[in-house]
N, C-alpha and C positions, 0 to 999 in steps of 0.2 A: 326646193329640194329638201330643206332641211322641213319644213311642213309635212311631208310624204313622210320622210324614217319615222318622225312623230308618230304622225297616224298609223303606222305600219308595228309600230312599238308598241302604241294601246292597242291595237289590234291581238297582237302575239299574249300582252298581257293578259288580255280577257280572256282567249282560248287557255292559257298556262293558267288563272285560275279557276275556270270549269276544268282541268284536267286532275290540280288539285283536290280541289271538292270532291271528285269523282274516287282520288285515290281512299282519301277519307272516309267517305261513305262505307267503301268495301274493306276498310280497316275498321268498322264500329265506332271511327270517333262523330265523335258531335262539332259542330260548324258554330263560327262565332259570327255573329250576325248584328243587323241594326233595325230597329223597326223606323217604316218614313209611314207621312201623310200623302207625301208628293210621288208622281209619277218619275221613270228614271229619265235622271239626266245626268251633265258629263261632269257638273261641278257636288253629283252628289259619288260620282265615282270612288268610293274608300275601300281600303285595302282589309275587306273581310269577307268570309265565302259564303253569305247569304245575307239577303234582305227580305222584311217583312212587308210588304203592304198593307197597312192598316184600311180593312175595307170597312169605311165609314158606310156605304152605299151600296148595293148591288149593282149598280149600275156604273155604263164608262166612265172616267178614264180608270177607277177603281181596279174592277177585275182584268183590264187589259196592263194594269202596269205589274203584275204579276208577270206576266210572259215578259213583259219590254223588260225586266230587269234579268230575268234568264237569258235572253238574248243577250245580256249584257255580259256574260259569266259566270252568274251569281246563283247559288243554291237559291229553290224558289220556296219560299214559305210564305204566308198569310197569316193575318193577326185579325179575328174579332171581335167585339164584347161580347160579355155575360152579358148584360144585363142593361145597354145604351141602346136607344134605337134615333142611332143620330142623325136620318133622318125621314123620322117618323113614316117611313114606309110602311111599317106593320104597325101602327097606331092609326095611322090615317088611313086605312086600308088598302094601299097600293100593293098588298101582295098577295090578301086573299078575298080584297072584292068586299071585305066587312070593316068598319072601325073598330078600334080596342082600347076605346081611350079609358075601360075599368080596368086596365092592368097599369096604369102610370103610377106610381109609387107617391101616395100622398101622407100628410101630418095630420095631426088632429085638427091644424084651425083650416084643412083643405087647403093646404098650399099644396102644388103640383114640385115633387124632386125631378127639378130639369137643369142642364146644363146650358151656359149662354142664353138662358130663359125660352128655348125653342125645343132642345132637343129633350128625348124624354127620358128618365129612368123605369124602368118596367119591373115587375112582379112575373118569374120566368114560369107562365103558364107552360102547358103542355104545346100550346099553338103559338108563344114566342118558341119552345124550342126546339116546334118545326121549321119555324123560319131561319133559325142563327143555325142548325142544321143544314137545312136547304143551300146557305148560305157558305160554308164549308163546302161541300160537293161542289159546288159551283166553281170554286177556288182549287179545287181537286181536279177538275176539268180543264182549269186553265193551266196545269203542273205542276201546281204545289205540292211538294212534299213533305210540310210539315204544317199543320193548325194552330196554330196558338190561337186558346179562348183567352182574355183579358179582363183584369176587374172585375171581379166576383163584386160586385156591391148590390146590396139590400140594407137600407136604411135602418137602423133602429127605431128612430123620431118618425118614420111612418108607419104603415101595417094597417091604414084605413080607407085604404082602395079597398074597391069591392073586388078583385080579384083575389087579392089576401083574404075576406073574406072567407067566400068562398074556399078557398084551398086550406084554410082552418078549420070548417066543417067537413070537409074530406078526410084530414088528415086526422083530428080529432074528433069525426062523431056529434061535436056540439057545437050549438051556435060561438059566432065569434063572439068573442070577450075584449071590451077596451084593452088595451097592454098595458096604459099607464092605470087602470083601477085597481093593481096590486102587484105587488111583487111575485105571485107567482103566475100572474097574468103574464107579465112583463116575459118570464124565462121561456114562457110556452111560445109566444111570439117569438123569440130569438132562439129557440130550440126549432122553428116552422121555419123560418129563414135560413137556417143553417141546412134543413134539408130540400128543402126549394134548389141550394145553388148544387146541392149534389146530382140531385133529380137532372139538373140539367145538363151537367157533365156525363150521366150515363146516357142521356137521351143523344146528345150530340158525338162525344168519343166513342160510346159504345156504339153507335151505329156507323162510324167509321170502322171502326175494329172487323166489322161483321164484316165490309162490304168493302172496305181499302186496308186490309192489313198492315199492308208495306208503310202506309204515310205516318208519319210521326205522329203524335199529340200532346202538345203542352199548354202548361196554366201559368199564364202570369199576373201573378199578386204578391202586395206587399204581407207585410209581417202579421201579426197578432195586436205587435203594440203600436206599431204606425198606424193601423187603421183602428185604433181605438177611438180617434177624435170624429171620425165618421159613423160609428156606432157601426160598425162593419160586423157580422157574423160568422163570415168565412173559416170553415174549416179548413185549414192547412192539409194536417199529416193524414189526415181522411181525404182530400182529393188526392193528394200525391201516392198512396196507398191503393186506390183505386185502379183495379185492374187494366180499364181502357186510356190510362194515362201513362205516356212516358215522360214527364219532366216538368220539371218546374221550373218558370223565371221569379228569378228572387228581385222582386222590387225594392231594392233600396236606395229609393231617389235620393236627391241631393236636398228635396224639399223638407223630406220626412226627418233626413239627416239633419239639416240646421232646426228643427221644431226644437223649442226649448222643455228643457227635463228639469224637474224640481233636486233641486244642488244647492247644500247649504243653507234650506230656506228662500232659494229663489229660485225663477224661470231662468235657467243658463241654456244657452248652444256650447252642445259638445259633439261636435259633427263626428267625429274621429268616435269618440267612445260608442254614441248612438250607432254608427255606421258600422262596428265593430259589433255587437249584439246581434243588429239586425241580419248580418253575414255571416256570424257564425251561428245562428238558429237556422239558417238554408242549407248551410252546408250540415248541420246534424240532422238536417230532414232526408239531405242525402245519404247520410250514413241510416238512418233507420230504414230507408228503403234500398238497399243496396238494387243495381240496375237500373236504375230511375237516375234518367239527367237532371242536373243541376246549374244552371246558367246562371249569375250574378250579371247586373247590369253594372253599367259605369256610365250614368248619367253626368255630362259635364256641363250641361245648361238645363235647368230646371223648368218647371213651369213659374210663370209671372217673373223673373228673371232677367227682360230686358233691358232693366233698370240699375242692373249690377255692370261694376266693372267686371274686364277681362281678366284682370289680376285677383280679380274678388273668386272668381270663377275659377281662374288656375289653383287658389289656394283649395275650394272645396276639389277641387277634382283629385288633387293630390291624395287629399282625404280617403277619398272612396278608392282609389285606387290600391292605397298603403293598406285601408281595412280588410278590404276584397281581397289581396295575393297574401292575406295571414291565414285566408282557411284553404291547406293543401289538398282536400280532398271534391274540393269546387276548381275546377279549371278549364268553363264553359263560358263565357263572356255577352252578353248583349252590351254592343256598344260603337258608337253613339244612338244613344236613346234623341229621335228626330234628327237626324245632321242635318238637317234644313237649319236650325236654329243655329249651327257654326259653320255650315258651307255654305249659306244661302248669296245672292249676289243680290242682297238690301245689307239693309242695317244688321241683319243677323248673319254680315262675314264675319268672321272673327278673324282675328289680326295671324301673319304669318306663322310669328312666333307659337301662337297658342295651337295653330292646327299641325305647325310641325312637331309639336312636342305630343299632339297625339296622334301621330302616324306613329312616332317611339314608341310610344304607351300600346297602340295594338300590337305590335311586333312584339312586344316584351307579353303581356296575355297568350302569344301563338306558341310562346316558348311554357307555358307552362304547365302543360298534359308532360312533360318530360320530368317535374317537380314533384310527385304528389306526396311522400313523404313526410313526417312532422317535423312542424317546421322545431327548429331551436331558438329558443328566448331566454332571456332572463329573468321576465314578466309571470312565468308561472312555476313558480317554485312549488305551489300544489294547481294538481288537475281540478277546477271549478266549474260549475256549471249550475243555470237555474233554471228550473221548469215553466216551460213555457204551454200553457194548455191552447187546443183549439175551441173550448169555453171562454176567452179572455174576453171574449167583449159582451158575451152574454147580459150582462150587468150594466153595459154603458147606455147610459140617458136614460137607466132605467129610474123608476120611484123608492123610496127609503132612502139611507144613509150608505148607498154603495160608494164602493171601492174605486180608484180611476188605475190608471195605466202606470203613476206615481207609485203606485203600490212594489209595483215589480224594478221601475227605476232608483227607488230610493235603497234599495239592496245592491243593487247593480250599479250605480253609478258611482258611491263611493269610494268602492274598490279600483273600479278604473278609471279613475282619475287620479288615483294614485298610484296607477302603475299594475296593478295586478289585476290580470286579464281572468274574466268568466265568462263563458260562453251561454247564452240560451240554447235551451235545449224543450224540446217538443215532447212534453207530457205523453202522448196518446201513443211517442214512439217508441215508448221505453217496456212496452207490451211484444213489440217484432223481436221476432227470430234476433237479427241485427241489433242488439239492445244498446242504445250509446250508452247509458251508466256508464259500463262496465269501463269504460274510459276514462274515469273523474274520481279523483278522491273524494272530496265532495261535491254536497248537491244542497242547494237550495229551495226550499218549499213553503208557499204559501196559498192559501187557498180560500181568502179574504175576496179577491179578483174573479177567480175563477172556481168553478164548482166540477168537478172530477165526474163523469158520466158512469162510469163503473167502477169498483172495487177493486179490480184488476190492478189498476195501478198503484194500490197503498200495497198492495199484496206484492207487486215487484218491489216498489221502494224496503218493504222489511226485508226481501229477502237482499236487497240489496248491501244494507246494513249487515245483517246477520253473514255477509259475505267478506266484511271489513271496510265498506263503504261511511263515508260520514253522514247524515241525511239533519240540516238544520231545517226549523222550524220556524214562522213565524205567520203570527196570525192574531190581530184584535177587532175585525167588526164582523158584525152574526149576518147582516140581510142576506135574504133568499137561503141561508141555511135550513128554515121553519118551510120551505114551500112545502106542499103534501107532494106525494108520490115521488118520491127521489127514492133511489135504494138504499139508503144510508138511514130511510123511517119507514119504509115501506116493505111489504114480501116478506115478513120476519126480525126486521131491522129494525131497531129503535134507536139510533145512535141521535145527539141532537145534530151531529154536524159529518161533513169527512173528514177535517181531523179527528175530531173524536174518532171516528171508528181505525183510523192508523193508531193514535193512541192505545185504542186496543191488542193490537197486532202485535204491537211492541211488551205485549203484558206488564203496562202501568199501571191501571186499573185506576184512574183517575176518579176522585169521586171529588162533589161539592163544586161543581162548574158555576162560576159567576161570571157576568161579563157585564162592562162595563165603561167609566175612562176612570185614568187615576189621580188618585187626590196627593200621593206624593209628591212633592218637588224632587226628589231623589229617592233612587231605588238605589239603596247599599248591597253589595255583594256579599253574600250567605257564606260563613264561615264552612270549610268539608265540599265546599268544591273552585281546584286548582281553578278548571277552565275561568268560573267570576271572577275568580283573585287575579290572576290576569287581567280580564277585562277593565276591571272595576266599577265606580257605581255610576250609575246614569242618570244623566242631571237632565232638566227640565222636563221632568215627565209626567207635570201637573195638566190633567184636561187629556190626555193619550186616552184611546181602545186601548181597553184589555180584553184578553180569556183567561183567565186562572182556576185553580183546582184547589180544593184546602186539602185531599189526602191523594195520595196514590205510592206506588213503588217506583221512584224516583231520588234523584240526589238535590235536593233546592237550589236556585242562583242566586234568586231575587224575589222578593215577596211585599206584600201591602197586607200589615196585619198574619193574619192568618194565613192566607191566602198565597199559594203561590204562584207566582206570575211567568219565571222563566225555572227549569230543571233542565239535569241531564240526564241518562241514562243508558249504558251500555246493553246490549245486545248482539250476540252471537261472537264473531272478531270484530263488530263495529261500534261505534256510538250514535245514539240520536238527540241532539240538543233541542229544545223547545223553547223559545222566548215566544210567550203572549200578549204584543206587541203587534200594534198597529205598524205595519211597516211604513207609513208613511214618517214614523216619529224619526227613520234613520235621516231624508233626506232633508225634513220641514227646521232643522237645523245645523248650526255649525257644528255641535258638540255630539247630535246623532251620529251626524255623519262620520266623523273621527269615532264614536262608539263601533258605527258596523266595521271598520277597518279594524279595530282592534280584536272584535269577535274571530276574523279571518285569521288577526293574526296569532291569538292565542288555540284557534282551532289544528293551526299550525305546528306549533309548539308543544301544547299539552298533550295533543291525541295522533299527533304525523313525525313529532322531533321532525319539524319541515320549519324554518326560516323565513316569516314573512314581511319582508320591510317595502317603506313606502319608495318606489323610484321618479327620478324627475321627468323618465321620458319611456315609451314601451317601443322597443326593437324586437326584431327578427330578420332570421335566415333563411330563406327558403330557396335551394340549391344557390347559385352562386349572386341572387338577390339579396338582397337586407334592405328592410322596410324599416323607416323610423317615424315618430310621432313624438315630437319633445311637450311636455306639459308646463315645465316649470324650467326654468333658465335653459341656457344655450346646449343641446343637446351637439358634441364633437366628437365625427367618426374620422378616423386615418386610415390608412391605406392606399390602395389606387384601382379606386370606380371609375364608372363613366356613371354622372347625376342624366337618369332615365328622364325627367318631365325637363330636364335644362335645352332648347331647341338646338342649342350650338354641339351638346350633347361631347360636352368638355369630359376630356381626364381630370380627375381631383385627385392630391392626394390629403387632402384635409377637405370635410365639408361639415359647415356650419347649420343647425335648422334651429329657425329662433321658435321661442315659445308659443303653440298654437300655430305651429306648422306641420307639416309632413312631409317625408321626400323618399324615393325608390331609387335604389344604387346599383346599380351592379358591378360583383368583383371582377376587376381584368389583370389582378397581380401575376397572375399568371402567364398575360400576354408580353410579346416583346411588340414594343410598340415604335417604329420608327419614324427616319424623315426619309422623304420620300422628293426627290428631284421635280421641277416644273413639268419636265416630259416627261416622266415616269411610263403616266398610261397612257397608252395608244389601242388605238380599236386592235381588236381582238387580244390585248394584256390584261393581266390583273395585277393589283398589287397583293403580291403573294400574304405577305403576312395578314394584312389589313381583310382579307377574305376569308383565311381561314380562322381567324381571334376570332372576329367582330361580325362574323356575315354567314356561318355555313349553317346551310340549309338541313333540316333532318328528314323532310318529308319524303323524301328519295329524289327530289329533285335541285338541280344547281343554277339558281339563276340570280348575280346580281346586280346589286347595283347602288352605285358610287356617284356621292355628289359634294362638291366643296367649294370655297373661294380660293383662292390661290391670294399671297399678297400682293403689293403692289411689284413687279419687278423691274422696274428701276433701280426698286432699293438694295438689287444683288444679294436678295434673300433668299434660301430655299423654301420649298414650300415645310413644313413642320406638320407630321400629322401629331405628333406629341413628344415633351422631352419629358422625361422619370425627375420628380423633385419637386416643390413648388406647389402652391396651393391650386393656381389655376395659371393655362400655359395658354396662349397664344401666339401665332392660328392655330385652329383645332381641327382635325380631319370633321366630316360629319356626314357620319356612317348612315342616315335613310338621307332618301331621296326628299323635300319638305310636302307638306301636304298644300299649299295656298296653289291658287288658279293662277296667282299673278309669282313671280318670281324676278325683283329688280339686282340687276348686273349692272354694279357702281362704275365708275371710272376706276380706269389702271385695274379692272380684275379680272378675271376667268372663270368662269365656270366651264368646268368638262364632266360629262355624264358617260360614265362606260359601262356597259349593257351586256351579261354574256348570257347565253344561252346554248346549252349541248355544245361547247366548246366554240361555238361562234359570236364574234364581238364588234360593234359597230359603237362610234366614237359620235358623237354631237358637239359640234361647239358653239357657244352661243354667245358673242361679244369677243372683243378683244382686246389688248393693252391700251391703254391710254382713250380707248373710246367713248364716249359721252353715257350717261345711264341707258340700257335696252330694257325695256319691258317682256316678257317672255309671258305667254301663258300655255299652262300645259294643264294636261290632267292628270291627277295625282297618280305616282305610279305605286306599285303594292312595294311596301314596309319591308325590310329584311331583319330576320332575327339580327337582337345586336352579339 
């Protein structure tokens, strides 16, 4: 009997959320979803309203688990690559009868770019992007409502398939050109790449758009600077810009997250700080397209990862999750990224604990389209932000002395790691209608990394400035500035470089440009400007890039000789500071790195009367959440939360987060929180307060549901869902239902599960007093807001 309500309960569930999703859809919001490899089953059951299928194949069981998960409840969408043909169906010619093995994406010494040494990476001709098309429709057929294309990847270290060939002489007229026989080789090729993955977005979304209006379309790719290390080309704020696109999945895996960033003069992981950039560059992608979805992932098992602990795991996951709910204006979720890898019934289950803490963790995401609002910190005492170009990787693995991805971290990292938060912010977006400047005191710029495609954007940055904006500078190595035909020396332009011609803009009139490294051991600060007397002089800056100028109309910082190396100068109601400096010199050591905080913090003081000191830990509020990240000793908050990733999902009124942690709280001071009797609930009761604190639904619908242990009662205990006082209380009520397959009932305990729905309630009991351990398996039932 008890077997039957079971199935009768998932049953009811699945229908409640297709009814869900349904209300959703016709309210405009967007659905949080998971993309799998696997066909559905009952132990990949989670509590979110769509799943992806990632159709490796066109062929079964692929396109049939699209429907088998609609059947399940679930909004149906599909996930394909850009640019994978994993398995080589349209390479081996199983799909139009020919082979194509000159689109596989190769290196100069002819190695083939494959994954698992089989499957291929492609060069997206016109006839792959009839296939990955083809291949969409097909998925359309089966009820998909939404497409995500995947991985935009085009290799930098390749471009000597003859298919790049080829589409370089289309594209340019001339025969193809090695990429590594010069640096402006090199940009042409990564300028071809860049629009290869465009090409292929309008070939596949636009011919959706024409022919399936209704269906969604989204791109998911990581960042700018995570996929620096793959010499990726992807233009970001140009696909998401793109008419026949609605949204983006912002990749910020857990992988990308732990990659180490130069701090201090070393490779450090700062998974929180990195994870922290990379999520709020997506969510400013979203703000510069205003109407265009925005989805963050929360990846809590990585790839190559099955070698980590589960604790190791809960710690990153914490990470992403604390970085992810700081940007209010992203409140679309992809998550779990594969839940094969923590639902699976191998080695890849993951322990109770950890799945129940992320049945919390989605339930707390569900609730946050009701948040969007800014959040409140203490961490940004001025509004910051650094320009992030869709140029960024232009330059990687190219030939000369280019710039890496360090360039943009060694600005950004030492700030936040001591507490004061900058966001990346997408160059190409500060041109829309939607302009995020206008958001940020200051802004960061450098253009060593990446090369500005038009003028347009020094022309916002002045008037930005001239607006009361701060716009700092920094910049010390020239490659690929000399290429021919850039607009900045071409069409009437002679400028050597795009700074230079912003320098213009600003009427500095810089004259005597040398570049170089420098021979000083220290640059002393220029008597006649506060801002350097602040800062003060900068040690070890023997062997740095520079750009410096010996005249212009400017106020000096810092100079070598003659020559100046950093100035300020005001314009309009704003200022623009120029240090010509290798950015890499902030992070390549200790003493940089304390220099660029001090830059912030005198930029603060001199030109904002704004306060800028270093903190041990970065918090926020976001409606009645607070996310914390301690950096440096024991970060202690009071009150009385419930700790969100804690499984037992305890009241605190004190919670401890040691150094290189992170935790998500939610406030309940407001609730009254009682004890509630052994009998309490009975089928068809609630426990009133416990339902409406910690459980009520907003979606229009009232369904929930209640799970706990009870103590031992022998011991003439009530059951306790929480007492006010004390750091942690035991027993603790605990508000979702757990996410594992298996669910063991000790001796001497109870569990009772009470179910309501449209005012009707059915009682389960599963074990009894003093009985031996039961084993229970069940399938996860859907999360309730907490």
């Amino acid at each position: 009997m008890n077997e039957k309500v079971h199935s009768q309960a998932g049953d009811n569930r699945d229908r409640s959320r297709g009814a869900v999703a349904e209300r959703r859809r016709r309210a405009g919001e967007r659905l949080h979803f998971f993309q799998t490899g696997q066909d559905y089953r009952t132990h990949l059951h989670l509590p979110v309203d769509a799943a992806a299928p990632y159709l490796f194949s066109n062929k079964d069981p692929y396109e049939n688990a699209i429907a088998n998960y609609g059947n399940a409840g679930y909004e149906k969408m599909a996930m394909l690559s850009f640019t994978h043909d994993f398995d080589n169906r349209y390479v081996g010619g199983f799909y139009d009868g020919s082979t194509h093995y000159d689109i596989v994406q190769k290196d100069a010494a002819g190695n083939l770019k494959q994954h698992l040494g089989t499957h291929s990476y492609v060069t997206p001709t016109a006839g792959w992007n009839d296939y990955v098309r083809d291949q969409a429709v097909k998925a359309i057929g089966k009820g998909a409502t939404t497409i995500i294309l995947e991985e935009p990847e085009l290799f930098g270290d390749a471009g000597y398939e003859d298919a790049f060939k080829a589409e370089w002489l289309a594209y340019y007229g001339t025969a193809w050109a090695n990429p590594a026989g010069s640096e402006a080789n090199f940009l042409k090729a990564s300028k071809l790449r860049s629009y290869l993955l465009q090409r292929e977005i309008d070939a596949v979304f636009g011919y959706i758009k024409t022919h399936y209006p209704t269906v969604k379309t989204y791109i998911a790719a990581h960042s700018q600077l995570s996929y620096f290390p793959w010499k990726n080309p992807y233009a970001g704020q140009e696909g998401l810009a793109n008419a026949s696109v609605d949204g983006i999945v912002g990749q910020a895996w857990s992988n990308t997250m732990e990659a180490g960033v130069l701090y201090e003069g070393s490779s450090v992981s700062l998974p929180f700080e990195n994870g922290y950039l990379d999520y709020s560059y997506f969510a400013q992608l979203g703000r510069a397209n205003p109407g265009k979805d925005v989805a963050l992932i929360i990846d809590p098992k990585g790839d190559g990862y099955s070698a980590k602990s589960w604790d190791w795991l809960a710690d990153m996951n914490a990470h992403q999750l604390t970085a992810a709910l700081s940007q209010p204006n992203a409140y679309r979720y992809e998550i779990p990224i594969w839940p094969e890898r923590i639902m699976g019934i191998d080695e890849n289950e993951a322990p109770e604990s950890f799945k129940t803490a992320m049945a919390n963790e989605i339930t707390v995401l569900n609730d946050m389209h009701n948040y969007t609002g800014a959040i409140a910190t203490p961490n940004r005492p001025l509004k910051a932000g650094i320009l992030i170009s869709d140029t960024t990787n232009w330059q990687a693995g190219g030939p000369g002395n280019t710039a890496n991805q360090d360039s943009v971290y060694s600005l950004a990292m030492p700030l936040l790691h001591r507490g004061f938060l900058i966001d990346g912010v997408p160059l190409e977006g500060i041109t829309a209608a939607a302009n995020p400047l206008s958001q940020y005191d200051v802004v960061y710029v450098s253009y060593d990394l990446m090369k500005p495609q038009s003028s347009a954007y020094n022309i916002k940055l002045r008037d930005y400035v001239n607006g009361g904006g701060i716009v700092v500078y920094f910049g010390g190595r020239t490659p690929y500035e000399n290429t021919p035909n850039q607009w900045w020396n071409s069409g009437g332009s002679s400028y050597a470089s795009p700074q230079d011609h912003l320098l213009g803009l600003f009427g500095i009139g810089a004259t005597g440009r040398t570049a170089g490294t420098l021979s000083n051991a220290t640059l002393s600060a220029e008597a006649g400007s506060a801002l350097a007397a602040g800062i003060g002089s900068l040690p070890s800056t023997s062997g740095v890039g520079y750009i410096g100028y010996t005249g212009g109309s400017f106020t000096p910082m810092y100079k070598q000789g003659t020559t100046t190396i950093a100035f300020e100068k005001s314009y309009g109601s704003g200022k623009f500071a120029y240090f010509g400096i290798d950015p890499y010199y902030f992070g390549n050591s200790a003493g940089g790195s304390s220099k660029m905080f001090n830059i912030m913090q005198n930029i603060g003081s001199v030109y904002k009367s704004a306060s800028v000191s270093a903190q041990n830990a970065i918090s926020y509020t976001r409606g009645p959440y607070k996310g914390i990240y301690s950096i440096s000793g024991t970060a202690v908050e009071t009150g009385k939360y419930i700790d969100v990733l804690d499984p037992d999902l305890q009241v605190v009124t004190t919670r401890k987060v040691a150094p290189g942690k992170s935790a998500l709280l939610k406030d309940v001071s407001g609730a009254t929180v009682t004890t509630i009797p052994p009998r309490a609930v009975r089928a068809g009761q609630q426990p009133g307060d416990q339902r409406e604190r910690f459980e009520h639904r907003r979606d229009g619908q009232r369904r929930f549901e209640y799970a706990w242990r009870a103590p031992n009662l022998k011991q003439g205990r009530p059951r306790t869902a929480a007492r006010d006082g004390g750091e942690r209380q035991r027993p603790q009520h605990a508000v979702f239902a757990g996410m594992g397959r298996r669910e063991q009932v000790g001796a001497g305990q109870i569990l009772e599960r009470s179910r309501r729905r449209d005012g009707d309630g059915e009682l389960e009991r599963r074990g009894r007093a003093g009985e031996a351990a039961d084993q229970i398996r069940r399938r996860s039932g859907r999360c309730r807001r907490l």
